[in-house]
C-alpha positions as CSV (number, residue, x, y, z in Angstrom):
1,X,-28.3,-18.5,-32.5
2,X,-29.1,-16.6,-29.5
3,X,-28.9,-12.8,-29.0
4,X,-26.5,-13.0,-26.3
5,X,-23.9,-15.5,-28.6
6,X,-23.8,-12.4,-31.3
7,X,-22.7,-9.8,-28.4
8,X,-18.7,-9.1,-28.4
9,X,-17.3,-10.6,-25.5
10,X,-16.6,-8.0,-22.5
11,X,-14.4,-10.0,-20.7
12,X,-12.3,-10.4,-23.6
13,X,-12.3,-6.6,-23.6
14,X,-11.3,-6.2,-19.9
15,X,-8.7,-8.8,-20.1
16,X,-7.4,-6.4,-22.6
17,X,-7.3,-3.4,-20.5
18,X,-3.6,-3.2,-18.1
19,X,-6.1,-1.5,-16.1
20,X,-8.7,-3.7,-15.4
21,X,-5.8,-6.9,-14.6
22,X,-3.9,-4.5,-12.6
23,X,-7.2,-3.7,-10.6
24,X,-8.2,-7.3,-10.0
25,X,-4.8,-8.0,-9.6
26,X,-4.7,-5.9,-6.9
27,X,-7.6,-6.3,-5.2
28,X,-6.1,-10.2,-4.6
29,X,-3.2,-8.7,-3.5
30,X,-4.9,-6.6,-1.3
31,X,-6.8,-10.1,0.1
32,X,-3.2,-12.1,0.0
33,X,-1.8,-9.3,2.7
34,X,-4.8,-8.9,4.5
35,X,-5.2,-12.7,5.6
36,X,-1.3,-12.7,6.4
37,X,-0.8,-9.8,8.4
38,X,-4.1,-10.5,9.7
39,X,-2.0,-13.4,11.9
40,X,-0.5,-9.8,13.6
41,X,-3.9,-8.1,14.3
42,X,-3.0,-5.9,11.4
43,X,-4.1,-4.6,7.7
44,X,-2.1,-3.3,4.7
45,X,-2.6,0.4,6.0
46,X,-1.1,-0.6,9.4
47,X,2.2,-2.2,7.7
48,X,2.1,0.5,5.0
49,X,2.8,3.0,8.0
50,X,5.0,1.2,10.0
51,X,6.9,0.8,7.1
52,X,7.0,4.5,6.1
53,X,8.2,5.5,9.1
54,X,10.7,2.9,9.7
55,X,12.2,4.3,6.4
56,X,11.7,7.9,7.4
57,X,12.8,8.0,10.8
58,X,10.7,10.6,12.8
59,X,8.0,11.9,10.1
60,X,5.3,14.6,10.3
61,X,2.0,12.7,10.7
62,X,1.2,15.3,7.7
63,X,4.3,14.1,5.4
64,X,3.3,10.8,6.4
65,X,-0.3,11.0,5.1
66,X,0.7,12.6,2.0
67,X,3.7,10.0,1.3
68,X,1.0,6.9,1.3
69,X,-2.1,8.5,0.6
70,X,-3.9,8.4,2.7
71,X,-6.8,10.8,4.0
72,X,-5.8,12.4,7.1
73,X,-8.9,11.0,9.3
74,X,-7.9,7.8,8.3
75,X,-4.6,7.9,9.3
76,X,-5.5,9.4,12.9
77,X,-7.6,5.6,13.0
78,X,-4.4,3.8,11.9
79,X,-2.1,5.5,14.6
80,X,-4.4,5.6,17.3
81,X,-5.0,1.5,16.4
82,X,-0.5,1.6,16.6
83,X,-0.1,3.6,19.6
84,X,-2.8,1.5,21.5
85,X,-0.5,-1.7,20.3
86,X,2.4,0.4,21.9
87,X,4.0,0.2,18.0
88,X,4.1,4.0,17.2
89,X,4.7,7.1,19.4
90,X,3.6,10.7,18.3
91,X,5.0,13.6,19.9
92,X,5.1,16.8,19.1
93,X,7.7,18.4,17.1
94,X,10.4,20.3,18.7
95,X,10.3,22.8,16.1
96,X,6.9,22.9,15.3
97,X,4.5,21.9,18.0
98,X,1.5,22.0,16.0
99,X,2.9,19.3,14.3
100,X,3.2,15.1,15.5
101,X,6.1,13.4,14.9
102,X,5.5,9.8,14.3
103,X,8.0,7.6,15.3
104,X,8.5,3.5,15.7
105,X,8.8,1.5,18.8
106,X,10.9,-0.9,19.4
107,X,8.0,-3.3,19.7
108,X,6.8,-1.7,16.5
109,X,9.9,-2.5,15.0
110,X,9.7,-6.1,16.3
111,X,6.3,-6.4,14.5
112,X,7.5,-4.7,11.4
113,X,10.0,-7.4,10.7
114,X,7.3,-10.0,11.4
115,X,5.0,-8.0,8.9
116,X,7.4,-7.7,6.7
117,X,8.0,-11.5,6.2
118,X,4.2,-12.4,6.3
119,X,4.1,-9.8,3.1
120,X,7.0,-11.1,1.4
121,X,4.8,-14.7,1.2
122,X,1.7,-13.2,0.2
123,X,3.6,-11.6,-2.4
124,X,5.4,-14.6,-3.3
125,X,2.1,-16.4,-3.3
126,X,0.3,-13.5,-5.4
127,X,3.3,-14.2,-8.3
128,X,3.8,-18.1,-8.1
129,X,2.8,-18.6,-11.3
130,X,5.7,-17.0,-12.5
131,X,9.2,-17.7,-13.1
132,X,11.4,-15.8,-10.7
133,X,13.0,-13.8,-13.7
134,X,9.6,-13.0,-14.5
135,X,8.5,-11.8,-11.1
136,X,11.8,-9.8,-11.2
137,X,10.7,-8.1,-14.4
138,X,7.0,-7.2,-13.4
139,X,8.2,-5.8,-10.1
140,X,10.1,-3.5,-12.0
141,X,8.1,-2.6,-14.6
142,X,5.2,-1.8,-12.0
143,X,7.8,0.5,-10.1
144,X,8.3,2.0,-13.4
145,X,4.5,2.8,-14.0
146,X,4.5,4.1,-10.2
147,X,7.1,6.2,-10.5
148,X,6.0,7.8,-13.5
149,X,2.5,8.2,-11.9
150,X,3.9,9.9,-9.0
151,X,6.1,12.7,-11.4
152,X,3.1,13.1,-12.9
153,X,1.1,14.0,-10.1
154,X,3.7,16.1,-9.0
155,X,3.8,18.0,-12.2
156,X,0.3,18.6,-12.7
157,X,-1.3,18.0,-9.0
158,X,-3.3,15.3,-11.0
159,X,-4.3,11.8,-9.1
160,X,-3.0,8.9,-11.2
161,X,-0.9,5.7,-11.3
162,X,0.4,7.0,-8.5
163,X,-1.8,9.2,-6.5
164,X,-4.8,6.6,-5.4
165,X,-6.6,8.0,-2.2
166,X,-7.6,5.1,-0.5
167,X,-6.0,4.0,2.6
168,X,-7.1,0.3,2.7
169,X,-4.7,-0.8,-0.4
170,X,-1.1,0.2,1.0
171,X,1.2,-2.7,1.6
């Protein structure tokens, strides 16, 4: 017998590990929406903020940042990349005019919808080997764990399930 056949098995560890699937998991996500919005000269962090701010209405580039976390320097990129498309405006704020109010286009909003299908098929791609009741159930449990993450952060100012930092993952 070899000395590598007596080692434990650490892929049968990290299959284990919610973690480790989630990760990879996501990372093929990540791929999946990149090639489909890719057909609007876009990435995950482009939909990811025109679909904030379609939910928002007029948002703080601030608020924005902090909603999909993502770094502040990053997000100037992102905008500047959606203004030059003529998808998203900022303007300063009435009230505060230190402040930038990011708002939607209507060609933005034209894209969005586009966007928006292209992510529904990578998604329904991404889960395809499940059953739709399936597919149902992980959404929700994953929006369970998110939320969670999120109250926790809140509470304690602590990155977790929900406070990742980079801005390349959002869909």
């Amino acid at each position: 017998m070899t000395r590598h056949a007596t080692r434990p098995r650490a892929s049968g560890h990290l299959h284990s590990l919610p973690s480790w699937l989630l990760g990879r998991l996501a990372a093929r996500g990540r791929a999946e929406m990149g090639r489909a919005l890719a057909a609007e000269g876009l990435r995950p962090p482009h939909h990811a903020v025109l679909a904030a701010v379609a939910e928002d209405g007029p948002v703080a580039q601030a608020d924005l940042g902090r909603r999909l976390a993502i770094d502040p320097k990053d997000l100037v990129g992102i905008l500047n990349h959606l203004e030059d498309r003529g998808l998203a405006l900022r303007t300063p704020d009435p009230r505060d005019r230190r402040k930038n109010a990011v708002t939607l286009t209507r060609a933005g909003a034209k894209v969005l919808r586009r966007c928006t299908a292209l992510a529904e098929e990578a998604n329904a791609a991404l889960l395809a080997p499940l059953a739709p009741a399936e597919q149902a159930t992980l959404t929700e449990l994953l929006a369970r764990l998110y939320a969670a993450g999120r109250a926790a952060d809140e509470r304690g100012g602590q990155e977790g399930a929900g406070g990742e930092r980079a801005g390349d993952d959002r869909a």
